[in-house]
C-alpha positions in Angstrom: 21.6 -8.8 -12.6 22.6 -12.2 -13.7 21.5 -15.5 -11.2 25.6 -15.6 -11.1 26.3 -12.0 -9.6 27.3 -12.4 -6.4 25.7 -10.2 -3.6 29.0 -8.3 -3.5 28.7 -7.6 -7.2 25.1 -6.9 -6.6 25.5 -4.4 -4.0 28.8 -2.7 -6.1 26.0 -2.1 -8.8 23.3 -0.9 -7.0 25.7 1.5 -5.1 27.3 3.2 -8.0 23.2 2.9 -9.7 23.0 5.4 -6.2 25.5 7.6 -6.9 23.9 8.9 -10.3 20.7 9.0 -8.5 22.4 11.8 -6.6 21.7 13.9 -9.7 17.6 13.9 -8.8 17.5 14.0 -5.2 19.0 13.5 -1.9 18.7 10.6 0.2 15.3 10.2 1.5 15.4 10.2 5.5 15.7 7.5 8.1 14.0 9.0 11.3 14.3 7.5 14.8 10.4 7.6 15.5 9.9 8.6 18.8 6.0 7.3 19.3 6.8 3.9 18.3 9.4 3.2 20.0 8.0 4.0 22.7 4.8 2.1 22.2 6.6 -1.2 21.2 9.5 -0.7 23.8 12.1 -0.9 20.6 14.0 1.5 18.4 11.6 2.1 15.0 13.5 3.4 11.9 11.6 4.9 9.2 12.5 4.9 6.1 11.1 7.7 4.6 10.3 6.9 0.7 7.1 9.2 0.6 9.8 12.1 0.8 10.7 11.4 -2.9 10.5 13.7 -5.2 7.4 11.7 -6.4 6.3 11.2 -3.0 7.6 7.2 -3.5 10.4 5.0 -4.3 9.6 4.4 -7.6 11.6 6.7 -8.6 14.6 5.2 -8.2 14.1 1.4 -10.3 12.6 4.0 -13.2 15.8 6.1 -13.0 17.9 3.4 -13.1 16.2 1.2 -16.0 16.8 4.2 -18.2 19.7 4.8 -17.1 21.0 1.8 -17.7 19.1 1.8 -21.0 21.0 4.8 -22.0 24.5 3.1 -21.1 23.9 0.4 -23.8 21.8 2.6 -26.3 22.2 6.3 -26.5 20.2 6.8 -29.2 17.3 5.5 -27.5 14.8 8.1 -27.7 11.4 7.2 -27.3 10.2 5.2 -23.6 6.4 4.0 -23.0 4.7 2.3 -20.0 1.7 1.5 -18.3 0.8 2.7 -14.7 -2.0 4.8 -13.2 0.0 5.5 -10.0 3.4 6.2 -8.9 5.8 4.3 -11.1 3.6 6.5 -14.1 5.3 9.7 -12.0 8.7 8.1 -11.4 8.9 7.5 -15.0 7.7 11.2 -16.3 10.7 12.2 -13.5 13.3 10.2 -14.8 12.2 11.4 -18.7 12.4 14.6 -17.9 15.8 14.0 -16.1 17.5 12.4 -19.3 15.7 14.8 -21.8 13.7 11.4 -23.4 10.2 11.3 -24.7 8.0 8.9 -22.8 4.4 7.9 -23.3 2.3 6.5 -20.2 -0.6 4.8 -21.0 -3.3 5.2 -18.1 -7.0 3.9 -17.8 -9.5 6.4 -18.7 -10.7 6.2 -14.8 -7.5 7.3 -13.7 -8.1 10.1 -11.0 -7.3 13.4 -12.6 -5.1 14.4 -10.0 -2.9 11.2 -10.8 -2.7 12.6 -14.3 -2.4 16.3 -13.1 1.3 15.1 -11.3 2.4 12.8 -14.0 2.1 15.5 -16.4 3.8 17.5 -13.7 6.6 15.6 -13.4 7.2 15.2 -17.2 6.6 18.5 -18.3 7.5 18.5 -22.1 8.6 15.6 -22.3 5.6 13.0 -21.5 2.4 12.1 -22.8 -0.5 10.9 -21.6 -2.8 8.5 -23.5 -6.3 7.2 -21.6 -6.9 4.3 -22.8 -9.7 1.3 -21.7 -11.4 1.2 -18.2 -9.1 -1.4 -16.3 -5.1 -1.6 -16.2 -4.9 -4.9 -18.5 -6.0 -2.9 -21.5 -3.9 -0.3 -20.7 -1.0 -2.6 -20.4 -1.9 -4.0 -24.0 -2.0 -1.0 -25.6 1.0 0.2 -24.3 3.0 -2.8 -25.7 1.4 -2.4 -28.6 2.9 0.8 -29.4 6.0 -0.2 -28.1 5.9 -2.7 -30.5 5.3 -0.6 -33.3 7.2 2.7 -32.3 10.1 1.1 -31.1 9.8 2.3 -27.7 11.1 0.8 -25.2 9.0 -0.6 -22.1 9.8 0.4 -18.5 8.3 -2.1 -16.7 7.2 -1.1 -13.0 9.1 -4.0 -11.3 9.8 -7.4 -13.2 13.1 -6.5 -14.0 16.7 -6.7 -13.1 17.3 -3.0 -13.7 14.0 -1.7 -11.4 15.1 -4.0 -8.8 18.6 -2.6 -8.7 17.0 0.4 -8.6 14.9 0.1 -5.8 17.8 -1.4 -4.2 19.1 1.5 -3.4 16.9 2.3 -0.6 19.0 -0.7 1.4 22.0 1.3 0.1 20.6 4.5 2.1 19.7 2.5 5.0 23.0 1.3 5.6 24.7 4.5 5.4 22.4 6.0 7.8 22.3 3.7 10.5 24.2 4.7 13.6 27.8 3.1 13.3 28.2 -0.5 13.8 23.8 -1.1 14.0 22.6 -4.0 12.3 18.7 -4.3 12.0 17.5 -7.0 14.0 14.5 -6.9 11.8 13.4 -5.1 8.7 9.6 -4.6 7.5 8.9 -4.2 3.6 5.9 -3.8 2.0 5.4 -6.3 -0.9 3.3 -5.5 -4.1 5.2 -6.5 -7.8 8.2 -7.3 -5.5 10.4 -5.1 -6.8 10.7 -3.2 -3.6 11.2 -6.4 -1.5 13.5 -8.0 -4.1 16.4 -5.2 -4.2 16.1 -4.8 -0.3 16.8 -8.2 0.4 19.5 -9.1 -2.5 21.2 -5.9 -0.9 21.5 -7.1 2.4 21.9 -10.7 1.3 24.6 -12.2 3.9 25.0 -8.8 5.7 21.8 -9.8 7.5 20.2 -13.1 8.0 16.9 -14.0 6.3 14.6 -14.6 9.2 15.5 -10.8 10.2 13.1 -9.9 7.6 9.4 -9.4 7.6 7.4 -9.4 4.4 4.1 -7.5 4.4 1.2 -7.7 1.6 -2.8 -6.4 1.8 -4.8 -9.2 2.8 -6.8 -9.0 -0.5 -3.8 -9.5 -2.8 -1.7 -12.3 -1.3 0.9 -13.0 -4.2 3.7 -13.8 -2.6 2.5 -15.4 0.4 0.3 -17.8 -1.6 3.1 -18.3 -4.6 5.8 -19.3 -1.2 2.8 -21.6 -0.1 2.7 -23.3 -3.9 7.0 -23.4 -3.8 5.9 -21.6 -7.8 4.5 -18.3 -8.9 0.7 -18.2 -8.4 -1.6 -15.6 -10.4 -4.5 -14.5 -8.4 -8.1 -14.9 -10.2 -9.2 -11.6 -8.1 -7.7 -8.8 -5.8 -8.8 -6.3 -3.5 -7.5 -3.2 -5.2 -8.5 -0.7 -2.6 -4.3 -0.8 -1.2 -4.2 0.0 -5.3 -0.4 0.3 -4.5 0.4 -3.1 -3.6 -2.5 -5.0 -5.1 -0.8 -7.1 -8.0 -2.3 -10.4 -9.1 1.2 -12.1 -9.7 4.6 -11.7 -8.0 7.2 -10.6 -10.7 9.3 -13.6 -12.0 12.4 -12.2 -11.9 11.2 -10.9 -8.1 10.2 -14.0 -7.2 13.4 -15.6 -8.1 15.0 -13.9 -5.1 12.0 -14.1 -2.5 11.6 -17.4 -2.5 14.0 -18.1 -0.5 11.8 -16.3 2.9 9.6 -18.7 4.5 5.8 -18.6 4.0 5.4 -17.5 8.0 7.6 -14.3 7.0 4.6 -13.2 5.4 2.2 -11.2 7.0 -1.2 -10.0 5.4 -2.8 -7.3 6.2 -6.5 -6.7 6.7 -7.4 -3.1 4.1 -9.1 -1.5 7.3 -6.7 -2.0 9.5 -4.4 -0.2 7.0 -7.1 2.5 7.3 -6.5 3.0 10.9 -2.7 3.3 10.8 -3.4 6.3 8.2 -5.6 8.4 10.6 -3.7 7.6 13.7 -0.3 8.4 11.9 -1.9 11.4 10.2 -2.9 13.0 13.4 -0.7 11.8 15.9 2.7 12.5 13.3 1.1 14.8 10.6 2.4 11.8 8.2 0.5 11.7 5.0 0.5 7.9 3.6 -1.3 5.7 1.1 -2.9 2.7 2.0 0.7 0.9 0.6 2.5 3.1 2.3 1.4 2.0 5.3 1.6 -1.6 5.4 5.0 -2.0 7.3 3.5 0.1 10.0 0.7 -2.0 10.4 2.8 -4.5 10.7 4.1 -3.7 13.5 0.6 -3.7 15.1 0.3 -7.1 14.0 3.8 -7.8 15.3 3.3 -6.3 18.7 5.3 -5.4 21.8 5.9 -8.9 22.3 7.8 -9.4 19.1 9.5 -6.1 18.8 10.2 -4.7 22.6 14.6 -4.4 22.9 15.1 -4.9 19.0 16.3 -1.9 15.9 13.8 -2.4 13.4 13.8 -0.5 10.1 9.9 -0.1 8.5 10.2 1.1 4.9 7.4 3.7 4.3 7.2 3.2 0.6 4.6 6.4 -0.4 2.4 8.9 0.2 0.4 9.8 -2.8 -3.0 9.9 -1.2 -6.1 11.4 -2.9 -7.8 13.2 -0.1 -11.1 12.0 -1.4 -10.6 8.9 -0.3 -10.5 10.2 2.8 -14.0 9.4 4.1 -13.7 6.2 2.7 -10.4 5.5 5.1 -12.0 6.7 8.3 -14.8 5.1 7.4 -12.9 1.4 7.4 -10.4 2.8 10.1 -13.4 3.0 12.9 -15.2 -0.5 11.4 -11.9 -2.1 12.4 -11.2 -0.4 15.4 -14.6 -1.3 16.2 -16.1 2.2 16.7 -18.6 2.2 14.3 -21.2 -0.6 13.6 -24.0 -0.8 11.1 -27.3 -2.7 12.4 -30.8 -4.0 10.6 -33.3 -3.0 12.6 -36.4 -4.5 12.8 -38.6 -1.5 14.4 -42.8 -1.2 15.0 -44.4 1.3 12.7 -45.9 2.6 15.5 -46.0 6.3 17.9 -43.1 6.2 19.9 -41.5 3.7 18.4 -38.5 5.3 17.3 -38.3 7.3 21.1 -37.9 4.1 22.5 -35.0 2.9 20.7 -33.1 6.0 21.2 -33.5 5.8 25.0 -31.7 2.6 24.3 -28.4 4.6 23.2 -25.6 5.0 25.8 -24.4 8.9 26.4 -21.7 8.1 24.0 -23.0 6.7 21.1 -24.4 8.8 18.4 -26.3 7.9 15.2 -23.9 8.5 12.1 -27.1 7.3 9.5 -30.4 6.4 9.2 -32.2 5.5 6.7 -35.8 3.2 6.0 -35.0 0.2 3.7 -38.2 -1.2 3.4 -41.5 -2.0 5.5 -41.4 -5.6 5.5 -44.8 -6.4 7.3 -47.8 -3.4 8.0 -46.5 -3.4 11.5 -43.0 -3.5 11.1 -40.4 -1.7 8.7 -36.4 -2.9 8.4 -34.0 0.4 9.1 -30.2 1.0 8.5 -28.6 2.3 11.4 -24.7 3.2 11.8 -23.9 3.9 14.9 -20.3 5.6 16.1 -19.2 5.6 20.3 -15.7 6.5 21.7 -15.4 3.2 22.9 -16.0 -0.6 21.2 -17.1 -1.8 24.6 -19.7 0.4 24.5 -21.0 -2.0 21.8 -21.6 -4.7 24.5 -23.9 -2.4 26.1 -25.7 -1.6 23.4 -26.3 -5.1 22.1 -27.6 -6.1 25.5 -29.7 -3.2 25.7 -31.6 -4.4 22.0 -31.8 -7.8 23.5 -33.4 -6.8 26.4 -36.2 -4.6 25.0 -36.4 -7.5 22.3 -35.4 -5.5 19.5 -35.2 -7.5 16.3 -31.3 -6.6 14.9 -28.6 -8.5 12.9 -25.0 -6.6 13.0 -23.9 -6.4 9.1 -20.6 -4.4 9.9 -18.4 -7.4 8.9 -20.6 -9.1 6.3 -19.0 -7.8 3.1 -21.7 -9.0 1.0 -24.7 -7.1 2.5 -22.7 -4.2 3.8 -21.4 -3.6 0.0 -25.2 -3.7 -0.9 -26.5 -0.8 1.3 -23.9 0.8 3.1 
């Protein structure tokens, strides 16, 4: 994909790049969700990537960039690259597809049911090396051998090929759409870019740029903060708990073709709100997603009625390869931000009756979710960690006045990161 291709030529590429795709799967679906629609007043399109044969899109730009690899080399026979998640299980898909060797390098605290699919995936034809505790060194040592292999390096999103690749969910989209239906707005989740890139070169003059809403973790801000500089901007730290989308630097090549979006187009999203679409999706839909794979529909939240009601919108779902124990983690952050759960520093009397009193203090729908003595800070007194859950965040209100009332000493540490990552 040349600066000079135009987006006709772009789009003639990505859709023939779609029809050898056919050879590995169907088109993922588009569903009409009937829920959100209803909630925002609009008509919501999903865009159902996590019904991959890898459970993600990733698939696709790793299909393609060996594909395309093929085209110019057939005698390439050896592929590495570096990935503890899902473009590690798109490539092992599109190995075994093309009967190629490839070697993914992974941390050595990769989860082992990360490895368990990869292998999966690749059967015979991948291997797995653990090496170093963090991605970087596994990125090094992966162009290392590379380098002295001759492999070739299938990068997970800065590069023309991927992007073409993941391009092709635009391609889908517009084939399913009802006849003659434009989106008046489409949501994308934004990690490496690669994703965001191919959607919007795709659609490039087919639908205008401020149709498009471009989401990213609030602890990983790449793109927004690289539109905000006019220049690619490397992060000196990420939250890596949406470990999907959490990428330090915006690919250059990706960038290239997002920065023409406007900074506002941006919207980051807070991790534990993320959490909360997960549970409510998982139980209201049955919808299994990981924490990526749910930023466009917390968008949406953020978006609100206002902002959606009348319009076709089109939210890209980009996966669902969830490790179910992170489960407790996710409700755990889900009901923080719904407000449903608080933490509290009690300051209580080390005396009989003491702790009676405080629970007469509890309203008939709160309910202690942990307890647990930190320290005894005077003879009289001792400091306690106390989570409390209710059905209701107003219920809160109550409670707080309650404590003020029987002059309970008390500090609420549910939003302070700093302490709450210390004890809780």
């Amino acid at each position: 994909m040349s600066e000079k291709q135009s987006p006709d030529g772009f789009r003639t590429q990505t859709d023939l790049a779609l029809a050898e795709m056919r050879a590995l799967f169907e088109p993922t679906p588009l569903q009409l969700n009937d829920l959100l629609s209803t909630r925002y007043g609009a008509r919501i399109w999903l865009k159902r990537e996590d019904l991959s044969p890898v459970r993600s899109y990733k698939i696709r730009g790793a299909f393609n960039f060996i594909r395309k690899a093929l085209l110019e080399n057939p005698a390439l026979s050896l592929f590495v690259c570096a990935s503890a998640g899902n473009h590690a299980q798109g490539f092992a898909y599109a190995c075994r597809h093309f009967g190629r060797k490839g070697v993914v390098f992974m941390p050595v605290t990769t989860p082992q049911q990360k490895i368990d699919k990869t292998r999966m995936f690749g059967g015979e034809f991948i291997e797995i090396r653990l090496t170093g505790d963090f991605f970087d060194a596994c990125l090094a040592a992966a162009l290392e051998f590379a380098d002295t292999e001759n492999a070739l390096m299938a990068p997970p999103f800065d590069h023309a090929d991927i992007i073409e690749g993941q391009a092709t969910v635009a391609a889908e989209i517009t084939a399913q759409l009802p006849a003659g239906e434009t989106p008046d707005m489409i949501v994308l989740p934004v990690g490496g870019g690669g994703l965001s890139a191919g959607v919007a070169r795709y659609f490039e003059g087919r639908v205008p740029n401020d149709r498009f809403v471009l989401t990213e973790p609030a602890g990983a801000p790449s793109l927004k903060e690289s539109l905000a500089a006019g220049h690619r901007i490397k992060l000196s730290k990420t939250d890596n708990f949406v470990d999907g989308a959490a990428v330090a630097q915006i690919g250059a090549v990706n960038f290239d073709i997002l920065d023409r979006f406007d900074v506002d187009q941006v919207l980051l999203i807070p991790e534990n709100a993320i959490c909360l679409t997960m549970t409510s999706i998982l139980n209201t839909e049955g919808i299994v997603l990981e924490p990526a794979g749910a930023l466009s529909l917390t968008a949406l939240e953020t978006l609100g009625p206002e902002k959606l009601a009348g319009k076709s919108v089109v939210a890209v779902v980009s996966g669902g390869n969830f490790d179910f124990e992170r489960l407790p983690d996710v409700k755990e952050r889900a009901m923080r931000h719904a407000g449903t759960k608080k933490y509290f520093v009690l300051r209580l009397a080390q005396r009989p009756g003491a702790l009676r009193d405080f629970l007469s203090l509890l309203g008939p729908e709160d309910d202690i979710a942990r307890f647990e003595y930190l320290k005894k800070s005077a003879r009289n007194f001792g400091s306690i960690l106390i989570g409390i859950e209710s059905r209701a965040p107003e219920n809160f209100i109550s409670l707080m006045k309650a404590f003020d009332d029987a002059g309970l000493g008390y500090q609420d540490i549910t939003d302070n990161e700093i302490i709450s990552n210390l004890i809780i």
